[in-house]
N, C-alpha and C positions, 0 to 999 in steps of 0.2 A: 504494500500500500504506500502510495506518494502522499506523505502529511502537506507538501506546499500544494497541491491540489487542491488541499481544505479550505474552505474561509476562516473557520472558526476552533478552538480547541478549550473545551469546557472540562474541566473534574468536578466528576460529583460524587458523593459520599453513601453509597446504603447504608441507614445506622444502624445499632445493634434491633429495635423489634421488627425491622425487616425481615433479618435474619434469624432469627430466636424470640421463643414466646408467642403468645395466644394471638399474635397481628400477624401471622406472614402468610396469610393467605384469606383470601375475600371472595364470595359468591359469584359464580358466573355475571348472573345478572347486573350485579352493582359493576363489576370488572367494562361490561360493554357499556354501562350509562355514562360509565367514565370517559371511554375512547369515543362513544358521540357526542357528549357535551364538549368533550374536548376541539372536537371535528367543528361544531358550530363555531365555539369560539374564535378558530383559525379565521372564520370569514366574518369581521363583526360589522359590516353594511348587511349581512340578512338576520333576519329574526331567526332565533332556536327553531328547529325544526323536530327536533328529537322527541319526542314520547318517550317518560321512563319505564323504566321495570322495575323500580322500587322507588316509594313515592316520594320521601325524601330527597331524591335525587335533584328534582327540580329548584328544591329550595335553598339546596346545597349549591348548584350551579349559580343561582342567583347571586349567592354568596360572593363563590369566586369569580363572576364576571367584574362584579363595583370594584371587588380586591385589583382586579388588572386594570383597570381605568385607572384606579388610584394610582398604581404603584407607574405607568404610563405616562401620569402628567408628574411625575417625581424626580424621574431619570431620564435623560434624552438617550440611555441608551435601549429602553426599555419601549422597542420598537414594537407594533401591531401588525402590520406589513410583512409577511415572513416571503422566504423565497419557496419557489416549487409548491405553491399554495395547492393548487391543485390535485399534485400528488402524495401529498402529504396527507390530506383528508382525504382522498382514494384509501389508502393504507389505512387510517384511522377505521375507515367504515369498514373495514377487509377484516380487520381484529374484533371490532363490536359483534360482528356477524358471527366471527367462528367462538368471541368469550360466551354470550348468552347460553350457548349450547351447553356450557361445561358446570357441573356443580359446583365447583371450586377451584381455586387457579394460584398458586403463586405470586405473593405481591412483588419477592424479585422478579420475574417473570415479565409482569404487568408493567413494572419501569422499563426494563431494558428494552421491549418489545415496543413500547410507546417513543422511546427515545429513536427507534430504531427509523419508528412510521415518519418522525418529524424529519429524518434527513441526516443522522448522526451515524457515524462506525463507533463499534467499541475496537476499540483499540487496545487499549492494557488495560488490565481487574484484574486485582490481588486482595486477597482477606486481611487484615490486621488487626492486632489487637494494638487498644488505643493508651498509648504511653503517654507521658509529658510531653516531649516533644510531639507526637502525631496529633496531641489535641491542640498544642497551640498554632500548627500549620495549620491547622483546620478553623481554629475559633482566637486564634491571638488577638486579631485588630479588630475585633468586636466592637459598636462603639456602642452596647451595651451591658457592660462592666458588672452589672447585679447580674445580668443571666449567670454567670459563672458556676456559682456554689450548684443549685440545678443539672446545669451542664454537664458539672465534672462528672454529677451524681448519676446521672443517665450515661453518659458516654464513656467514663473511665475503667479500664481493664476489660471492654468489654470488646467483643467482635465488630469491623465493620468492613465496607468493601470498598474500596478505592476505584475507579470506574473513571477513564480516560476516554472524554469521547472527540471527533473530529467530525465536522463534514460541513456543506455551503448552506451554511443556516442561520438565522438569527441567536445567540445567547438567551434572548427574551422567550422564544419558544421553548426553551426546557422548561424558563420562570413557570409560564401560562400552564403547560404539564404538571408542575410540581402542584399550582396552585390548588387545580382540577383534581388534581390522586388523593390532596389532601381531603378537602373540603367532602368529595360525592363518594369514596370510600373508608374514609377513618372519620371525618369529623363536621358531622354535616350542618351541623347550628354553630350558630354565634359560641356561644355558652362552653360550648364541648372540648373548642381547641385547648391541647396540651403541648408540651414540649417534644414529645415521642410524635416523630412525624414521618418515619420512613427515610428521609430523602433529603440531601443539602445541596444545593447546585451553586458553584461558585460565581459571584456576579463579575463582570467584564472587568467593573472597576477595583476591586477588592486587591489591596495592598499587600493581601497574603498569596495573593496569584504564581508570583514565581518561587516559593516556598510550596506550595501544593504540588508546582507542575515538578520542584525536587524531588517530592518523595516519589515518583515514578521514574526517577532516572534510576532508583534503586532497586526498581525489580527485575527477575532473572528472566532469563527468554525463555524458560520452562514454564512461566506462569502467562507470558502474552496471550492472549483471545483477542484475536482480528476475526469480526463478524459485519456484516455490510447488507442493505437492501437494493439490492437493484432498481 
């Protein structure tokens, strides 16, 4: 794989209840409301087309729409406009169709498989367990200083998956992804959000950028997984 090829090169994190414990895997049904609501959102000049299959879905989607408008007029990098809009949301709809059918699916599964649809390679994933140093490449430049005690309290000595992805894609379309996996399968009210969220996607601007993209200079060629969607 030619990485200057890529436009973009994003690390994101599965955190430990990805991986371990009563979250790592979620109901067909909910699994495709996700990659449709997702599918709307990619085009936000049309109205939601999607009918749920669990009904909370809707009002979870609600949720994360206002959440990307917000976070939109926040960051000018936090574009709406993605590239290969088209095929993107082909894909999207291509997973919705075949999740519904399953009783239950894998929430790593569910990420990588969505990441895959928006136009990303995985490139390198490696498991680690999270030491000092790997949480502060991860959470040092925080510029919210109280999450910390929390933080450690969930994230420390615990498993997580490092996940290197590349391809001609917006940064902001993992965001809108992320927003979506939260909100219509873990946490679908206001009220509900916790800290355990699955999922960290590094922002374009974030000062720990080439401290993240360090720790994968460190891994073996034994552990690469190069995966790609035509």
């Amino acid at each position: 794989m030619n990485l200057v090829s890529h436009w973009t090169v994003v690390p994101i994190v599965l955190k430990p209840d990805a991986l371990e414990g009563p979250a790592t895997s979620v109901i067909g049904p909910l699994a495709a409301d996700f990659a449709s609501y997702l599918c709307d959102a990619l085009d936000p000049s049309s109205p939601p087309a999607h009918e749920p299959y669990v009904a909370e879905s809707e009002g979870a989607a609600e949720l994360a729409r206002n959440h990307i408008i917000a976070e939109s007029r926040a960051f000018p990098w936090y574009v709406l406009n993605l590239r290969q809009l088209e095929s993107c949301r082909c894909r999207l709809r291509t997973l919705a169709a075949a999740w519904v059918k399953l009783e239950n699916l894998p929430v790593v599964n569910v990420i990588t498989e969505a990441c895959m649809a928006l136009g990303f390679d995985v490139v390198l994933s490696d498991d680690r367990i999270v030491t000092t140093e790997v949480y502060q490449a991860l959470y040092g430049d925080t510029d919210e200083p109280s999450m910390h005690p929390k933080m450690r309290a969930y994230m420390m000595q615990r498993r997580v998956r490092l996940i290197l992805l590349c391809g001609p894609q917006e940064n902001s379309a993992l965001q809108i992804m992320k927003t979506y996996l939260r909100r219509i399968m873990r946490y679908p009210t206001a009220a509900s959000y916790r800290i355990e969220n699955w999922l960290h996607v590094t922002n374009p601007d974030a000062a720990n950028y080439p401290q993240l993209l360090s720790m994968f200079g460190t891994l073996s060629t034994g552990r690469v997984n190069s995966q790609s969607f035509s």
